[in-house]
C-alpha positions as CSV (number, residue, x, y, z in Angstrom):
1,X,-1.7,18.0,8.3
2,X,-2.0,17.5,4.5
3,X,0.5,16.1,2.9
4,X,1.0,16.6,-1.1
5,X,4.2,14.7,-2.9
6,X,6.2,17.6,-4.7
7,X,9.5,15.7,-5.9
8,X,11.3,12.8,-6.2
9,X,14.9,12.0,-5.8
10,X,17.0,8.7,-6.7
11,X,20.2,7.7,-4.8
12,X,21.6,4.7,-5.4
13,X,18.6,1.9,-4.3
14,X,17.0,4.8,-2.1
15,X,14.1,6.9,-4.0
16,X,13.9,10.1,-1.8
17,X,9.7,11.2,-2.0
18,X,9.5,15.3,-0.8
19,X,6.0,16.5,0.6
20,X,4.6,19.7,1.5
21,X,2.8,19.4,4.7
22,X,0.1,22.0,5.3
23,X,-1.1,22.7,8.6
24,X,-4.0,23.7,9.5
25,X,-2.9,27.5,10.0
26,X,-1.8,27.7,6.5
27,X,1.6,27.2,7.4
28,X,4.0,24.4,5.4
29,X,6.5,22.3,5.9
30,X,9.0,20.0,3.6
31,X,9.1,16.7,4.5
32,X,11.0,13.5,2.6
33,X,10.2,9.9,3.5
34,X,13.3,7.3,1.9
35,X,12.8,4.0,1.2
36,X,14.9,0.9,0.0
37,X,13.9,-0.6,-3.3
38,X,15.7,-4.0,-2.5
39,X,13.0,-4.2,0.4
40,X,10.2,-3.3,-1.6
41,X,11.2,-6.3,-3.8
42,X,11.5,-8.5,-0.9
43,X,8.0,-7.5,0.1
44,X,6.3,-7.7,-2.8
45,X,5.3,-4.2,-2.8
46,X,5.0,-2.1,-6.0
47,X,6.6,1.0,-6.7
48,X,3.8,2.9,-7.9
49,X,1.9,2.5,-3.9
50,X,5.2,4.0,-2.1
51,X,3.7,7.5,-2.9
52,X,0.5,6.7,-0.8
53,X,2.3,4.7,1.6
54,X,4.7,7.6,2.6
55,X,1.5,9.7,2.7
56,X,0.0,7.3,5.6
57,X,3.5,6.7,6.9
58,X,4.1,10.6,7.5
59,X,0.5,10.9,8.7
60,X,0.8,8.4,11.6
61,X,4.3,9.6,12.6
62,X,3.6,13.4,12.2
63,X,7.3,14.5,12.0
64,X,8.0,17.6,13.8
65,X,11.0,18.7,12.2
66,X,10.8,19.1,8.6
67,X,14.7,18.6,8.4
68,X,14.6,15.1,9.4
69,X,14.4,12.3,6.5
70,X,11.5,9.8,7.6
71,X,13.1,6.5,6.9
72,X,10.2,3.5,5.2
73,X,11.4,0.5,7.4
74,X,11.5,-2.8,6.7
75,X,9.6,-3.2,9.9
76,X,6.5,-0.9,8.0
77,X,7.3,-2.6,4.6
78,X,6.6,-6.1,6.4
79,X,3.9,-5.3,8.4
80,X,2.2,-3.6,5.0
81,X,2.8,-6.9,3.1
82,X,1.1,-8.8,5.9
83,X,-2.1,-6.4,6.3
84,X,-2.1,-7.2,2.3
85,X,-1.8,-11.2,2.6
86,X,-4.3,-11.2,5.1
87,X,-6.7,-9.0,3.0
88,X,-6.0,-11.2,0.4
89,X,-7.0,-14.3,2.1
90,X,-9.9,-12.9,3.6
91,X,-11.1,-12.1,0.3
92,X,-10.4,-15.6,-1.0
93,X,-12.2,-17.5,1.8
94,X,-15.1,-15.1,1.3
95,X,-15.5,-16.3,-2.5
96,X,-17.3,-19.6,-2.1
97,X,-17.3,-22.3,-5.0
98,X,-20.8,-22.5,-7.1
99,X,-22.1,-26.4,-6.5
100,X,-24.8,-27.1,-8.5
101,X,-28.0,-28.7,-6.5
102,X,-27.7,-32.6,-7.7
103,X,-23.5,-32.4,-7.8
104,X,-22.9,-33.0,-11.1
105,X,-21.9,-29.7,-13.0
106,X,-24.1,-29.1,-16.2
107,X,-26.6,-31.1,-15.6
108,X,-29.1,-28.9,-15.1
109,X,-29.0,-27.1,-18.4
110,X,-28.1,-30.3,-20.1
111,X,-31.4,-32.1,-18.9
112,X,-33.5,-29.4,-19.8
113,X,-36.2,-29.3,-22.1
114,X,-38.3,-26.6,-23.7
């Protein structure tokens, strides 16, 4: 199912996203996915990526009923922020520090002559 964010709803603390699911016989289906902004504070996740992660949250839960509000746990919002700190670190340890071959930062361009 494809999933394309038509509206967007505020309640308090609780943005309300609504898709339009479209299956594969043409057929479509509303769908909203609610979230707490407190969490997403806690988490350390940014507004602007709930979009996208209610996309990959109704893709991997495939709601039947369109009438049902998909709720963005704290459980998922954890479990995002960890895949990111562990992306993050991965990328970090991957980065290795430029040594220069004596030790001694500089010293080769400061030694050499034309």
């Amino acid at each position: 199912m494809d999933f394309t964010l038509t509206g967007f709803r505020q309640e308090r603390d609780i943005p309300h996203f609504t898709f339009r699911g479209a299956n594969d016989d043409r057929t479509h289906s509303e769908f909203t996915v609610a979230a707490d902004v407190s969490l997403l504070r806690k988490y350390g996740i940014a507004l602007q990526e709930l979009p996208l992660l209610c996309v990959r949250l109704l893709e991997q839960q495939s709601p039947i009923s369109s009438a049902e509000v998909v709720i963005f746990s704290e459980e998922l919002m954890r479990e995002h922020a960890d895949q990111c700190a562990a992306l993050k670190r991965a990328a970090e340890q991957r980065k290795k520090p430029r040594k220069s071959p004596t030790g001694r930062l500089g010293e080769g361009w400061r030694n050499h002559r034309l």
